[in-house]
N, C-alpha and C positions, 0 to 999 in steps of 0.2 A: 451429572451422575453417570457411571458407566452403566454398560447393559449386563442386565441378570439373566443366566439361562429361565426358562419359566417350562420351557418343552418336556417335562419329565415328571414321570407319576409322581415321585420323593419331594419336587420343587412346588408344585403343585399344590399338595396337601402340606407344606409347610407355608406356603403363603396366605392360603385360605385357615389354616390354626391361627397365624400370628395376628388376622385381624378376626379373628373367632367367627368367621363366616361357616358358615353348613350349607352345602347345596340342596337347593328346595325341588323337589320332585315337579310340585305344581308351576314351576317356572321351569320346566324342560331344561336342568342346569347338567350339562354332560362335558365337561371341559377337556378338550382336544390336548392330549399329553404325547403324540409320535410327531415329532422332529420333521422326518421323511415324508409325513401326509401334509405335515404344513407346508415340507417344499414341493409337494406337489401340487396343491390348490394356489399356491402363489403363481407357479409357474404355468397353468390353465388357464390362470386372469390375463395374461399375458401384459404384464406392469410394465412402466418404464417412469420416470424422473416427470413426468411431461402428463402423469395419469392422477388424478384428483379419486381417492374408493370412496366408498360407503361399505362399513363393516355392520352387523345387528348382530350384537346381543355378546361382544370382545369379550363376554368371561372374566378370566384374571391378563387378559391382554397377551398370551401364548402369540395368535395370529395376528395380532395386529402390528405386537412388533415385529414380526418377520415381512410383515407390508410394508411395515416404515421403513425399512431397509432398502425395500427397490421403487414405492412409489414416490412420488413429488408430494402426495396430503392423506391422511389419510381419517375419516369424520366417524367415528364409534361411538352408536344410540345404542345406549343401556339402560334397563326399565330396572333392574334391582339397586336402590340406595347404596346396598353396604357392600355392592363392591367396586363405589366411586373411588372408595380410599386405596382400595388395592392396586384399581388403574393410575391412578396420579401416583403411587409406587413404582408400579413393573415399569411404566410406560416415560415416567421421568427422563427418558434419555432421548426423548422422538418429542424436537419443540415438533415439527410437522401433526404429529397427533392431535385430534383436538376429541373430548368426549363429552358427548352429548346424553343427559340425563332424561330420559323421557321412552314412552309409549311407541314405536315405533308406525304401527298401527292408527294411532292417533295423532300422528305430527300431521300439518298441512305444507303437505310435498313441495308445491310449487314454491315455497317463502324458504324454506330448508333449502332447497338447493339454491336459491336464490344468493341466499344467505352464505353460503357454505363453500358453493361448487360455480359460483361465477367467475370467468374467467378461463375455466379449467373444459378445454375441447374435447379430453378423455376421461372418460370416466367408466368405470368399474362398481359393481357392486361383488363383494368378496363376506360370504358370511356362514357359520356353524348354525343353521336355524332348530329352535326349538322343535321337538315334530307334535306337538299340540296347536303350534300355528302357523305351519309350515305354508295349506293353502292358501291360506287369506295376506300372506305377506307375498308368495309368489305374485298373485293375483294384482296383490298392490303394484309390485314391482312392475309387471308388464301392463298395466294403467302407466305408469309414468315412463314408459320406453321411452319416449323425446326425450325424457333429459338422462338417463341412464340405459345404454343400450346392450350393454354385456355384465350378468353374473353369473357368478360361480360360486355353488353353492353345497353344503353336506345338507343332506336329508336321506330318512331315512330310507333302506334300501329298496323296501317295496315300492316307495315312492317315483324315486329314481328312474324302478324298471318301467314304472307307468310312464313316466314322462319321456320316457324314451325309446317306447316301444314302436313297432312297427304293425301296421296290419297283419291278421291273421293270428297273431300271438295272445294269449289268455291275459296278458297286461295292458294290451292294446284297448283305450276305451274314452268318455267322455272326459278326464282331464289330460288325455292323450293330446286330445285333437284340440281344446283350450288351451292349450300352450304351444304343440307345433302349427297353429294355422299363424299364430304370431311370431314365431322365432323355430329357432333350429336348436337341438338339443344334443350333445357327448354325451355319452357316458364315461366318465374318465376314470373312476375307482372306484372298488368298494374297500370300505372299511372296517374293520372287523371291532368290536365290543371292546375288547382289550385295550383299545388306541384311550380310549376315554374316562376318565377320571370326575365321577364314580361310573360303573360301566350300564352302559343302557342295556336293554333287556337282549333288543336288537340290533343285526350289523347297522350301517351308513352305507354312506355313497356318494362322491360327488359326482356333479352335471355339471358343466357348461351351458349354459342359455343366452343362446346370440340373436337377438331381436333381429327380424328381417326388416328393411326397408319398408315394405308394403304386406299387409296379409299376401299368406301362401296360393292363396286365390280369390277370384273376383265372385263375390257373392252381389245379390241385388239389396241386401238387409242382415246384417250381423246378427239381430238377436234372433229372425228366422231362422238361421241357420245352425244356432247353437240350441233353439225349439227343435229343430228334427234332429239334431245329433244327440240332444236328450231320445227325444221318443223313440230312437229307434234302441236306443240303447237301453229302454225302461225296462225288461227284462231280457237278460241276455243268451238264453237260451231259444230265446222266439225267433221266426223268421224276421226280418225285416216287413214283409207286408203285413204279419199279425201284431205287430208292434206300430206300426204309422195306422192300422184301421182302429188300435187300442186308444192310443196317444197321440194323434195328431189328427187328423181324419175325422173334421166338423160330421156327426151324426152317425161316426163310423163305418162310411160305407166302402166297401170292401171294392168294388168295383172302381171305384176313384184312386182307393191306394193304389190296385194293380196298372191301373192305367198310367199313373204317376212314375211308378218305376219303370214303367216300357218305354216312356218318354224319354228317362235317362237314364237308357242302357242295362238297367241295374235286374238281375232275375231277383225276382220275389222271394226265392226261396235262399235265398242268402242272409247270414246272421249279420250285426250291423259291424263285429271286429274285423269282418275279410274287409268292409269298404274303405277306401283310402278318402282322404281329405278331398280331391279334387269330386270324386264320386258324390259325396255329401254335397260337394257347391251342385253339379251339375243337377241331385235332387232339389234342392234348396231353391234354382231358379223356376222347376218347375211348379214347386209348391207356390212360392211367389205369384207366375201366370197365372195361375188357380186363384188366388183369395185375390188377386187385382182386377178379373175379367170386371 
């Protein structure tokens, strides 16, 4: 079968009429219809012949065919039934394709990629995520960083600015520092409402997310440290030391937070967005000291 354009609002809602499909609100269905943003999220993932993806959630298959084009394989988990029939339509020209019908959330990673992506030394995740479950597939995805260690990904734009904020900025905050203590984050575009068919309320945006070799820093305990970057974050208008004696600070004693920050540098009177990553580790070891003596 040759290939069909699919990239355009007109193609689009003609494909989805002909097998009488209606996109479902509750299944985040926003299907990517700009040409130009697909060649840019293709060319982000940085593809070659030699690169094995994982797409979530290929819609009527817009992106995935423009993957099959530059990668070597490309595996698209789709949780909606009725538009299996659409993919083995659009997609009929890319034997490479292969789609996978199921939960993505609830696949057991290690046998899928086993399954899927052995053999394959590159690998990519390339995907339009729903924004109803945007964190908990993030989250998955950098759980499985061994076996996938770069995605590229559309979510929604406020998202985006979180995950790729820097200190000191009002987007900078506890999924900030969840995802850059593990990987490095682009901001590579925003996406304007228009691009998507039917149009979500709000713009997009994609990221690049490049898994680092080793966490950003050396912490003595990961879930301590994601303990005090909760606590200091629990309200964010509070000092840092009235937020570790609220939330973290066995019995609340005020005198122990302050000492705690003096130990690592940090003035008390500082809110928890000015502190960078490394500041967090440097308190995190002394909290450690603290509840080991």
């Amino acid at each position: 079968m040759t290939e069909k354009e699919i990239a355009s609002p007109a193609q689009t809602r003609a494909i989805l009429s002909a097998h009488g499909v209606v996109p479902k609100k509750s299944l985040g269905q926003n299907f990517l219809v700009d040409r130009r943003v697909l060649e840019r999220i293709v060319a982000a993932a940085e593809l070659d012949g030699e690169t094995a993806v994982l797409e979530i959630g290929p819609g009527v298959g817009a992106l995935t065919a423009c993957l099959a084009r530059v990668a070597g394989k490309v595996v698209a988990v789709e949780l909606d039934q009725r538009l299996l029939p659409v993919l083995a339509e659009t997609l009929a020209p890319y034997p490479q394709v292969t789609v996978v019908h199921g939960d993505f959330l609830a696949l057991d990673l290690p046998a899928f990629f086993a399954e899927h992506f052995a053999g394959w030394a590159k690998r990519a995740v390339v995907a339009n995520l729903p924004y109803y479950v945007t964190t908990p597939i993030l989250f998955t995805l950098i759980e499985a960083r061994d076996e996938v260690p770069l995605f590229v990904l559309m979510v929604q734009k406020e998202v985006a600015a979180r995950l790729a904020a820097q200190p000191g900025s009002k987007d900078y905050g506890v999924l900030t520092i969840a995802v850059q203590f593990y990987a490095e984050v682009d901001y590579v575009m925003t996406v304007p409402k228009h691009a998507f068919v039917p149009r979500p309320q709000v713009d997009s945006a994609v990221v690049r997310i490049r898994c680092r070799p080793a966490p950003l820093v050396d912490v003595p305990d990961e879930k301590l440290f994601f303990r005090v970057v909760r606590a200091a974050f629990a309200q964010r208008r509070k000092t840092i030391l009235n937020n570790l004696v609220h939330n973290l600070i066995e019995g609340g004693n005020r005198a122990t937070a302050f000492a705690l920050l003096e130990a690592a540098g940090i003035d008390p009177d500082r809110r928890a967005e000015t502190l960078s990553i490394a500041e967090f580790a440097r308190l995190t070891h002394r909290v450690h000291e603290l509840t080991t003596r």
